[in-house]
BAROVO-95257 format. One line per field, with one value per residue (C-alpha): z, x, y; residue number from 1; residue in three letters. Coordinates in steps of 0.001 Angstrom, whole numbers. Layout:
BEGIN
c3 (Z:...)
c1 (X:...)
c2 (Y:...)
k (NUM:...)
r (ALA:...)
REM end
This chain:
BEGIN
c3 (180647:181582:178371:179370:177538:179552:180798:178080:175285:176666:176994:173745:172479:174082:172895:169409:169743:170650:167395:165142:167069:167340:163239:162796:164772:163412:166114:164403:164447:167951:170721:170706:174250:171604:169290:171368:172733:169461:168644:171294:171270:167384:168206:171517:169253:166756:169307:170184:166866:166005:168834:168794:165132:166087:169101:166903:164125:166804:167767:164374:163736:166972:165901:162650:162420:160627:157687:157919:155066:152621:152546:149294:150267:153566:150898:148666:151737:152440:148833:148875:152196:150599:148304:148800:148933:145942:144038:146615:144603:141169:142251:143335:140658:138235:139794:139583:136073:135540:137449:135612:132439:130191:127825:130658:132469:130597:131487:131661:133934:136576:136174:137127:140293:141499:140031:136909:133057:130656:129760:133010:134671:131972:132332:136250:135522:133780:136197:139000:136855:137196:140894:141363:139625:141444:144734:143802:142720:145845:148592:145983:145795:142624:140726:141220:144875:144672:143347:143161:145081:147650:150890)
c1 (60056:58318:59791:63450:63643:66241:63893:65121:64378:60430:60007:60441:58856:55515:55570:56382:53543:51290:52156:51454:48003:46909:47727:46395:43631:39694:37506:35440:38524:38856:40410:43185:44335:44782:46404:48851:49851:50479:52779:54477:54885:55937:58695:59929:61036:62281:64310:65305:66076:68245:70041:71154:72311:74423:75377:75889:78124:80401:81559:81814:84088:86216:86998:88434:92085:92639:94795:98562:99785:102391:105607:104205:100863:103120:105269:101925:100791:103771:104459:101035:101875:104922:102735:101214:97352:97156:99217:96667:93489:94777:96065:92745:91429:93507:93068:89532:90023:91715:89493:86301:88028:89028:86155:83823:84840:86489:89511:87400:84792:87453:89184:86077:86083:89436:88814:90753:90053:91053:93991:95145:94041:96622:99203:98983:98865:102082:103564:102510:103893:107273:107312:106135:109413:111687:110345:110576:114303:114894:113292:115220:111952:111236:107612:107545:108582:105520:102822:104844:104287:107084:105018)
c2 (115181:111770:110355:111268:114973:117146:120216:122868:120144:119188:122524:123229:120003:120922:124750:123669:120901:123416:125966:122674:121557:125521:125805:122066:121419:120053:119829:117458:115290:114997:117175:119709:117643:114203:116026:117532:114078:112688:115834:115489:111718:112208:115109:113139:110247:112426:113712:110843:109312:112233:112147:108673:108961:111918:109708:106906:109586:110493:106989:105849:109466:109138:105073:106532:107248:110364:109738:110301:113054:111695:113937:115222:116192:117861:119213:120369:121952:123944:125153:126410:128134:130024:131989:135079:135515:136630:133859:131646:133459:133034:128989:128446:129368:127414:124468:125172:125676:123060:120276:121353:121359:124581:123823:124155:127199:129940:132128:135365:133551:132011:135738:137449:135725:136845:140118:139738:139889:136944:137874:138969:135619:133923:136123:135507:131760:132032:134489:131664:128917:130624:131134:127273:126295:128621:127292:123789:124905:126807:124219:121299:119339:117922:117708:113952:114249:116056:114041:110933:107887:108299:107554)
k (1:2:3:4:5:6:7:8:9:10:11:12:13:14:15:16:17:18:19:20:21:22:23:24:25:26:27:28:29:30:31:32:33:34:35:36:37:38:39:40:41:42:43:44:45:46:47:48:49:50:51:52:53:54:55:56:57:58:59:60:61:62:63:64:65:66:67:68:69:70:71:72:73:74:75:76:77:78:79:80:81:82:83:84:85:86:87:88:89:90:91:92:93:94:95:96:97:98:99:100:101:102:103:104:105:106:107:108:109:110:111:112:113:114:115:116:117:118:119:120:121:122:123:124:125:126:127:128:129:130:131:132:133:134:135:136:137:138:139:140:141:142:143:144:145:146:147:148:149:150:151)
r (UNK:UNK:UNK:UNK:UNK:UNK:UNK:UNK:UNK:UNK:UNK:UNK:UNK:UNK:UNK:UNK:UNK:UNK:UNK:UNK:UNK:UNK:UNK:UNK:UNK:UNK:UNK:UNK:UNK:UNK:UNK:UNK:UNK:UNK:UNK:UNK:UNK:UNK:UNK:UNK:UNK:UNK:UNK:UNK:UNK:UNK:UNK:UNK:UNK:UNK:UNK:UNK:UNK:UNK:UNK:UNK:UNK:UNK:UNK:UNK:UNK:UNK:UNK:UNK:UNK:UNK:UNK:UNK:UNK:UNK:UNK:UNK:UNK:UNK:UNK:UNK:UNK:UNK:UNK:UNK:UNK:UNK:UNK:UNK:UNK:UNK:UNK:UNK:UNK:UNK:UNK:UNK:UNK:UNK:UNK:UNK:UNK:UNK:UNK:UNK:UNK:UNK:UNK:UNK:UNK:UNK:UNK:UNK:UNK:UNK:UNK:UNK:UNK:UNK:UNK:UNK:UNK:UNK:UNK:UNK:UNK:UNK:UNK:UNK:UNK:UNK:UNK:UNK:UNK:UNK:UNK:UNK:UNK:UNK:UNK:UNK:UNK:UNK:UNK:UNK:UNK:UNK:UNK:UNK:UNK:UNK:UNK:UNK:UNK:UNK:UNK)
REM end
């Protein structure tokens, strides 16, 4: 605590130094009192280290604006809202899929995962494919609305 620990913290700075000098300790390398000290000096400015980069995390996190969603990443966000869980499983999936490349993962792999064979993870693809474009027609949103650059 002399080195500005809170109580809970030098507590368990000086039982943990004592579990490394106990498993460390070579009496003909000096005294399990020495050892100890350097332990505990070690850990104390470990603790201290960590918690100033933590500190020092925080303010740079709080000093950073979170970004502002563009009405199509809004809009993204509330298509994907509109579908069911499943349709959310096999769209995750796809996108998966799609971002690793289809020569990299196959359709019976990414199917597995959702519970699904090959061919029923395409024909759900399809089936999802459809229900994309009738609520793009329903909400009248548009693809490039979507993923254009309108903001």
């Amino acid at each position: 605590m002399g080195r500005g620990l809170p109580a809970q913290v030098a507590e368990d700075v000086v039982f943990g130094a004592w579990e490394k000098a106990r498993k460390r300790h070579d009496p003909a390398k000096g005294t399990i009192e020495a050892l100890m000290r350097t332990i505990v000096r070690d850990d104390c400015a470990y603790w201290w280290r960590t918690v100033d980069r933590d500190r020092r995390l925080h303010e740079h996190l709080k000093a950073v604006e979170p970004a502002t969603p563009t009405t199509g990443e809004v809009r993204q966000m509330e298509l994907i809202e509109a579908l069911s869980e499943e349709e959310r499983s096999v769209f995750a999936a796809w996108a998966l899929q799609k971002h690793l490349g289809k020569g990299r993962v196959r359709a019976e792999e990414v199917g597995a995962s959702i519970g699904l064979d090959a061919t029923g993870f395409e024909n759900a693809k399809r089936r999802l494919k459809g229900r994309l474009h009738g609520l793009l027609a329903e909400l009248g949103w548009s693809v490039q609305e979507l993923f254009g650059r309108d903001g």
